[in-house]
Residue frames relative to the residue before (quaternion, step in Angstrom):
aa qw qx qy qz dx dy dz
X 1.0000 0.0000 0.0000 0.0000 0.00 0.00 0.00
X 0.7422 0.2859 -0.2696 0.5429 3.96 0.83 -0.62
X 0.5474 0.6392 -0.4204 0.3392 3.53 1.01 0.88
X 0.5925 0.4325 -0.1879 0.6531 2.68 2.01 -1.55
X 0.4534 0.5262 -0.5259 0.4909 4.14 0.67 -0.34
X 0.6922 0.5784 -0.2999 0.3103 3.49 0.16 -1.16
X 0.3956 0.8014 -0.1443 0.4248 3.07 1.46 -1.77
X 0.8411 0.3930 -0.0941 0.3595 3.17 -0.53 -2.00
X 0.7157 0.5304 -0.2293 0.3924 3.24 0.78 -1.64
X 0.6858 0.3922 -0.3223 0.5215 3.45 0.22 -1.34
X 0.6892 0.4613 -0.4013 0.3888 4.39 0.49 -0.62
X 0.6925 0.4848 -0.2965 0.4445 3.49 1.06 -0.72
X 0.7626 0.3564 -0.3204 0.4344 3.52 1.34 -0.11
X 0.7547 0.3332 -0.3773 0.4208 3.21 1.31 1.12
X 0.4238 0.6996 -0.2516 0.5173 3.22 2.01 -0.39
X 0.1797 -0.7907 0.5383 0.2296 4.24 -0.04 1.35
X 0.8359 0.4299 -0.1099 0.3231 3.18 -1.69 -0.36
X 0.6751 -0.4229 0.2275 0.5601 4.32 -0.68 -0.45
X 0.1751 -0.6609 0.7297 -0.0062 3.55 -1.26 0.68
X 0.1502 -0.7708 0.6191 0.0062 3.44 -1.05 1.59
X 0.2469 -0.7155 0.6448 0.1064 3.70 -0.81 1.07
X 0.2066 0.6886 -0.6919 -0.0663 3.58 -1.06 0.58
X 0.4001 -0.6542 0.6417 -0.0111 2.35 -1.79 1.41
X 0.7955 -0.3466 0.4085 0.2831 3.45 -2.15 0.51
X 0.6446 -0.3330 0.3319 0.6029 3.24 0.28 -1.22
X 0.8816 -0.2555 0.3189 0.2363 3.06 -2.04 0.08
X 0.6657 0.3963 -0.1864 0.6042 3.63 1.17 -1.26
X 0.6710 0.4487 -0.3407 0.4820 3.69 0.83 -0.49
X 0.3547 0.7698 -0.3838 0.3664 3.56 1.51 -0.78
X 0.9039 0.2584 -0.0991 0.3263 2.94 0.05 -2.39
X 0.4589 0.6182 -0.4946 0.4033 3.46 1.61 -0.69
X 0.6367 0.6736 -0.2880 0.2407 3.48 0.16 -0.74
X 0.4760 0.7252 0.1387 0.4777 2.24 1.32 -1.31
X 0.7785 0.4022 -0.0102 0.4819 3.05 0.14 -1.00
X 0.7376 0.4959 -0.1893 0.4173 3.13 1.02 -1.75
X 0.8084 0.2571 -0.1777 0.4989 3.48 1.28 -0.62
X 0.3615 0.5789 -0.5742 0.4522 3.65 0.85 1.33
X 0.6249 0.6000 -0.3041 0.3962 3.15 1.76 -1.55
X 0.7182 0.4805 -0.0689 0.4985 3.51 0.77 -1.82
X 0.3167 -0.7580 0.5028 0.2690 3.80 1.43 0.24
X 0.4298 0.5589 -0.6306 0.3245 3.96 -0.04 0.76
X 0.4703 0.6440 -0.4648 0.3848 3.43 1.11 0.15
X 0.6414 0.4270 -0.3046 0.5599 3.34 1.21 -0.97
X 0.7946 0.4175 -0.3389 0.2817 3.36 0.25 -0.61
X 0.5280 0.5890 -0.3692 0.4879 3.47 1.69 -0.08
X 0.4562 0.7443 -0.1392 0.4674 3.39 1.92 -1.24
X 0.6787 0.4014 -0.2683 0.5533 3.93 1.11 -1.12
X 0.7356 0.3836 -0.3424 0.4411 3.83 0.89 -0.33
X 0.7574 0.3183 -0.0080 0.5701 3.62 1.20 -1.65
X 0.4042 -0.5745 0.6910 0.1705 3.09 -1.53 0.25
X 0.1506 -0.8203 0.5465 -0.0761 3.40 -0.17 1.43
X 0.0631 0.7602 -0.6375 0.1081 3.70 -1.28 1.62
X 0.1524 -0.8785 0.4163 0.1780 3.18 -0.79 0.60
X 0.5288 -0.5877 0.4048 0.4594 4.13 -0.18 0.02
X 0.1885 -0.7466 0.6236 0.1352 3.54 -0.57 0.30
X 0.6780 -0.6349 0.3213 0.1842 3.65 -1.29 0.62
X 0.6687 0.3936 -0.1812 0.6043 3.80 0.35 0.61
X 0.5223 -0.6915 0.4102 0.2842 3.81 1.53 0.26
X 0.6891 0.6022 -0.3566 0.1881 3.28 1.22 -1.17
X 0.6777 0.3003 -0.2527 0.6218 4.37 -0.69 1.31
X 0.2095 0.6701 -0.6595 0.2686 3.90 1.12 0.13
X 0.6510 0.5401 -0.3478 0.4042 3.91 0.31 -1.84
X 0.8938 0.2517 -0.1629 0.3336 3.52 0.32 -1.16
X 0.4813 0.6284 -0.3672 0.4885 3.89 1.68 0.02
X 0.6018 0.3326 -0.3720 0.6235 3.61 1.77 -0.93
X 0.2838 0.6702 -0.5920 0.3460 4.01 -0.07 0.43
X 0.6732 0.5711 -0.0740 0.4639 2.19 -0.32 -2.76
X 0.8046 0.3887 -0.2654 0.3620 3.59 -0.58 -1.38
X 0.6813 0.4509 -0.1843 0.5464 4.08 1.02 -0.62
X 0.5421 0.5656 -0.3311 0.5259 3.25 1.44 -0.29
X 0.8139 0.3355 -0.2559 0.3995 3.39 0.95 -1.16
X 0.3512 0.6289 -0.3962 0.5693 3.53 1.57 -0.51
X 0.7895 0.3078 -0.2578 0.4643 3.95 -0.07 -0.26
X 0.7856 0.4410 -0.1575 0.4044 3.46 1.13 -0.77
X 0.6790 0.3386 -0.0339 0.6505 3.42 1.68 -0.53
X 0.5355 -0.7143 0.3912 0.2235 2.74 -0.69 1.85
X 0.7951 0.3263 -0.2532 0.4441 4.17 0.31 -1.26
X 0.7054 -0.5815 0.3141 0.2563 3.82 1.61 0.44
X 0.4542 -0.8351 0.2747 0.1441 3.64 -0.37 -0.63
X 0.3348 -0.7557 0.5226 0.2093 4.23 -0.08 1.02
X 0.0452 0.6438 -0.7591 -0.0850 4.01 -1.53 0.65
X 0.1784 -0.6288 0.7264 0.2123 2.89 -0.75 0.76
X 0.1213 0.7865 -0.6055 0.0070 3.59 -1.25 0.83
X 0.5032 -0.7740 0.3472 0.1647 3.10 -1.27 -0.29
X 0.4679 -0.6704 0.4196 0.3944 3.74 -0.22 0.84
X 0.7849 0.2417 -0.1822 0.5406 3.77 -1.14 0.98
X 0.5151 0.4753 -0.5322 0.4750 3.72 0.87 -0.37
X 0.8561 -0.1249 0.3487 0.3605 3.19 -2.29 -0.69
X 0.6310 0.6295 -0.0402 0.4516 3.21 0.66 -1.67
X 0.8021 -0.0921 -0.2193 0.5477 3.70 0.22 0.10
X 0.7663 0.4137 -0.4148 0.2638 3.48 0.35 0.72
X 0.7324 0.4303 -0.1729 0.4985 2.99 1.40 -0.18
X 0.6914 0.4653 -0.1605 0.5288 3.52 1.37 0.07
X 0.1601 -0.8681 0.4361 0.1746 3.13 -1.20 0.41
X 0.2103 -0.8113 0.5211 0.1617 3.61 -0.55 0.90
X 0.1162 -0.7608 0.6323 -0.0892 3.89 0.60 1.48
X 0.9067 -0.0284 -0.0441 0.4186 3.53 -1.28 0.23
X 0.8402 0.0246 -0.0806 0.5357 3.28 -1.26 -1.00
X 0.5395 0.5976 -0.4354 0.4028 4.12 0.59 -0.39
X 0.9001 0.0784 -0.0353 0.4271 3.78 1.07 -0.32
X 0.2063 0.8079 -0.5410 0.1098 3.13 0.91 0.50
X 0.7733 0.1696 -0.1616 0.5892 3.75 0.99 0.43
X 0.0219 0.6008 -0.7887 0.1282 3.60 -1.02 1.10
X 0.0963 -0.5950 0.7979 -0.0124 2.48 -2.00 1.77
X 0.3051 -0.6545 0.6721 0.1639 3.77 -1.63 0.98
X 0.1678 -0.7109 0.6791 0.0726 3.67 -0.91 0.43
X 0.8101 0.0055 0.0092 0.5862 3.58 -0.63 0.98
X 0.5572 -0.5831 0.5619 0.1838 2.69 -1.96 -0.55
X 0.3098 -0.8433 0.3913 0.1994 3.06 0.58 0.90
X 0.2591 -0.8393 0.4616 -0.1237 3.68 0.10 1.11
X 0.0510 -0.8383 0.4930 0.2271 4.02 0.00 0.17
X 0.6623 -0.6166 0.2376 0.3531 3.19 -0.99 0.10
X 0.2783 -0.8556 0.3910 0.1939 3.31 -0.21 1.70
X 0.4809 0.6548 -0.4439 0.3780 3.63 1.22 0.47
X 0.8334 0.3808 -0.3140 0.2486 2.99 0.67 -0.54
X 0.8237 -0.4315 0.1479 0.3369 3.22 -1.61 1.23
X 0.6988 0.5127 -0.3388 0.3661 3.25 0.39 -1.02
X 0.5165 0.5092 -0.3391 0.5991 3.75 1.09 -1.83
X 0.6329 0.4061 -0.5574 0.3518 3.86 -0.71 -1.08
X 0.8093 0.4468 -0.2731 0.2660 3.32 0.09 -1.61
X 0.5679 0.6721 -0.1660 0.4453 3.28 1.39 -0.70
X 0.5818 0.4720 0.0561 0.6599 3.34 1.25 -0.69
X 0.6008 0.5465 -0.2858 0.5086 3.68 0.85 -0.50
X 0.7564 0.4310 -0.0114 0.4919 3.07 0.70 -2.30
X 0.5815 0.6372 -0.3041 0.4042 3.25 1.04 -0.69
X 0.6000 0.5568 -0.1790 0.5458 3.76 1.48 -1.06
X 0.8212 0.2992 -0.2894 0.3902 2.87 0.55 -1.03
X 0.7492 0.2944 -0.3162 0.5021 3.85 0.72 -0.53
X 0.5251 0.5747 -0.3758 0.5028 3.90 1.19 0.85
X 0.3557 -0.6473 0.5458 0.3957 2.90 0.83 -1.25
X 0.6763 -0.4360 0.2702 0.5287 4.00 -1.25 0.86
X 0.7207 0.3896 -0.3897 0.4206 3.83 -1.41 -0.09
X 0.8022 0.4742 -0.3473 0.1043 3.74 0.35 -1.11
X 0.5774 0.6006 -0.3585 0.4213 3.47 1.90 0.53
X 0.2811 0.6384 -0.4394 0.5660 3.34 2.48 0.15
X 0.7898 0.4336 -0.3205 0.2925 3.47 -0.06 -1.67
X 0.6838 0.5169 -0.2538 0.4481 3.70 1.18 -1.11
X 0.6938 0.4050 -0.4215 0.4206 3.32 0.90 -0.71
X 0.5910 0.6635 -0.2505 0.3842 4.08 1.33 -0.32
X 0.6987 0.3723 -0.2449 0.5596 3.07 1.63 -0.66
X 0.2107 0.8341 -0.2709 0.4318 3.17 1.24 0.26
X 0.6627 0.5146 0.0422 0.5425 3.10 0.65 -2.62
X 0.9013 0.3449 -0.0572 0.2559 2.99 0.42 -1.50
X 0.4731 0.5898 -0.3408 0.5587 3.14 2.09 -0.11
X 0.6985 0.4207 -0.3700 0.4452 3.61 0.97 -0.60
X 0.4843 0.6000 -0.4629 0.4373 3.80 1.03 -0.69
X 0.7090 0.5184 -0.1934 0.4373 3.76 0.66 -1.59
X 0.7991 0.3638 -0.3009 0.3722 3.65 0.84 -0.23
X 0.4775 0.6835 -0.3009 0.4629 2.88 2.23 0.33
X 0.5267 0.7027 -0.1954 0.4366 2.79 1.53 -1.28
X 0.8190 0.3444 -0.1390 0.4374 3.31 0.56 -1.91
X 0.5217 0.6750 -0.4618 0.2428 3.86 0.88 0.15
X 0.4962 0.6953 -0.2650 0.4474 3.33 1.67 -0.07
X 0.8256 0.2377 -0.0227 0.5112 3.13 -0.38 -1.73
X 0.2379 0.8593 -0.4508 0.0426 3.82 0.16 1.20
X 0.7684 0.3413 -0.2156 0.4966 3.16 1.53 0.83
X 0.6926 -0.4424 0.2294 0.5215 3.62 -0.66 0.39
X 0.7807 0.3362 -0.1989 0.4878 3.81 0.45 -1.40
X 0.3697 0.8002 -0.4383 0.1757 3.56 1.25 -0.09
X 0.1857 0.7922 -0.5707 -0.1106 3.68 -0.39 -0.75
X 0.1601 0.6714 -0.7222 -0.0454 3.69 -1.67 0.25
X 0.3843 -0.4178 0.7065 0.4225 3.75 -1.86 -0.29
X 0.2054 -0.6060 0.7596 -0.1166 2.84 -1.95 0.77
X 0.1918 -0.8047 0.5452 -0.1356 3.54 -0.41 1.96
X 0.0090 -0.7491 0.6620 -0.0223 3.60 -0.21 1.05
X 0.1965 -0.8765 0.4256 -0.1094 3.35 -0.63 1.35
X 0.4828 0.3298 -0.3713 0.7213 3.53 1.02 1.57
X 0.4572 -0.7157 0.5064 0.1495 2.81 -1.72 0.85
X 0.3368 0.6849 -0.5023 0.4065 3.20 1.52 0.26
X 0.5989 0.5848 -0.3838 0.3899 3.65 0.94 -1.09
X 0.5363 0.7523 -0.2896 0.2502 3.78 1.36 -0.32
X 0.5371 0.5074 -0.2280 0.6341 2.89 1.80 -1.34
X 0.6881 -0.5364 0.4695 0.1355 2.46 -2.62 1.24
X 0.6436 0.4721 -0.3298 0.5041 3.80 1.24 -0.55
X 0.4967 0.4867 -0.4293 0.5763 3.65 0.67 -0.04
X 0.7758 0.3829 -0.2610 0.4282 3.85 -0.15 -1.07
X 0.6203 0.5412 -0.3130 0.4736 3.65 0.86 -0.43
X 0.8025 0.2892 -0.1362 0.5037 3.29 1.54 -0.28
X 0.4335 0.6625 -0.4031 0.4590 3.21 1.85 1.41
X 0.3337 -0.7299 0.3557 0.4790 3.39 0.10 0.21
X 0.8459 -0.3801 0.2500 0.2784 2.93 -1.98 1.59
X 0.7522 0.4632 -0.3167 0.3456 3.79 0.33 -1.16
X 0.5080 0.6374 -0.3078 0.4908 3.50 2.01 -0.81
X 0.8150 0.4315 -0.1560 0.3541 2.92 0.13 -2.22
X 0.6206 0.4838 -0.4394 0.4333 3.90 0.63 0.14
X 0.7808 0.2078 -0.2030 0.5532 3.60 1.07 -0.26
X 0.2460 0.7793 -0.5336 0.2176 3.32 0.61 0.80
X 0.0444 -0.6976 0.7139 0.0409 4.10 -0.84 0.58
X 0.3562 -0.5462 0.7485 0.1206 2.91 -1.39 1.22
X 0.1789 -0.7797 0.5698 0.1883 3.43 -1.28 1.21
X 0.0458 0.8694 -0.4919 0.0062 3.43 0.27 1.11
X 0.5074 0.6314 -0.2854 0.5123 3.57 1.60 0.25
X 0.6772 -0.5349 0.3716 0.3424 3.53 0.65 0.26
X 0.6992 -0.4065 0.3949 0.4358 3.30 -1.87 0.84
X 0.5500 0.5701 -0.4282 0.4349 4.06 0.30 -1.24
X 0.8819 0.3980 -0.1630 0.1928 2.95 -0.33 -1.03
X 0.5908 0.4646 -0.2867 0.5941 3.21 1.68 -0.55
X 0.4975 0.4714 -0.5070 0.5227 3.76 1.02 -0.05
X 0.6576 0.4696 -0.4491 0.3812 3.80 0.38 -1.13
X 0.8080 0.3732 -0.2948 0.3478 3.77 0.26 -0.85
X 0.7731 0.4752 -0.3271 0.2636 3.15 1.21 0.28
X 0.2343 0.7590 -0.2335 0.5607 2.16 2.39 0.11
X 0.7477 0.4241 -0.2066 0.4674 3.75 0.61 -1.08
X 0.4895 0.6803 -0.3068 0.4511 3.38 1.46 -1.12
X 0.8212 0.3039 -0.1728 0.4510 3.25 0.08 -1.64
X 0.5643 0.4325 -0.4360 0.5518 4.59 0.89 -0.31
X 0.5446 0.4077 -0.5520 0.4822 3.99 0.35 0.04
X 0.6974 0.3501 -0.3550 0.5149 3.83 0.41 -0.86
X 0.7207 0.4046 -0.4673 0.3139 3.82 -0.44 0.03
């Protein structure tokens, strides 16, 4: 939690315009949440952005993205969503220019491998695939939702944003093989620290102005 607090801050104080956070789920949402109203980086993320979060059940999705474009025009350092992966919010919307000039993934967004249906799915899979092929389905899964997060940004040719993948799983070569192509060729492992990923994005975004 004071890694990903950390995280936020140092992007929101160089990253222009709206920045989308997705998140795990809903319960991971509020912990978050939580952790930085408690630890007061809310305020300080709060003195640059305008900070909203999805809420659980989709219901106002139409009017929280308003609000959020409202403040991205109205406020000079722009604006934080905290959302969620699989909600409203990354699948059904788009965040095309100034609405994204920064997407962050948290985790991996995993479904639930309890439940009856997936088991069974995943069962049958093995058996008329062979062993591994209810691993591979239940990964591409993950990875179809990561990829439709990804793609709610950049929705045109002159478009452009950073994209923060936020787990070191995202490190490995079988994870990247299953980002889309336009990602996985410019991908940087940040293995240099929190500094540094502010510096290059920092540079990223003064080539575009």
């Amino acid at each position: 939690m004071k890694e990903l607090s950390m995280v936020l801050q140092n992007l929101c104080g160089v990253l222009p315009a709206g920045v989308v956070c997705f998140l795990p789920s809903y319960a991971y949402l509020d912990t978050v949440y939580g952790h930085l109203e408690q630890s007061g980086a809310l305020q300080r993320i709060g003195q640059r952005k305008r900070i909203f979060r999805e809420t659980a059940g989709g219901a106002g999705v139409e009017q929280l993205l308003q609000q959020y474009a409202n403040a991205i025009d109205q406020t000079a350092g722009g604006a934080l969503l905290l959302s969620v992966v699989g909600g409203k919010l990354s699948e059904g919307l788009n965040f095309a220019d100034q609405l994204g000039r920064g997407v962050i993934v948290v985790g991996l967004p995993y479904p639930n491998r309890t439940s009856p249906e997936l088991k069974e799915r995943m069962r049958h899979l093995d058996e008329t695939l062979g062993n591994g092929a209810g691993n591979e389905y239940y990964e591409n899964l993950c990875m179809k939702a990561v990829n439709q997060c990804i793609g709610r940004s950049v929705r045109h040719i002159r478009d452009y944003a950073c994209v923060y993948l936020l787990d070191e799983r995202y490190g490995s070569e079988r994870i990247q093989q299953k980002l889309p192509a336009w990602i996985a060729r410019h991908i940087h492992v940040a293995s240099e620290g929190f500094g540094a990923v502010q510096a290059r994005t920092a540079r990223f975004f003064k080539a575009k102005s």
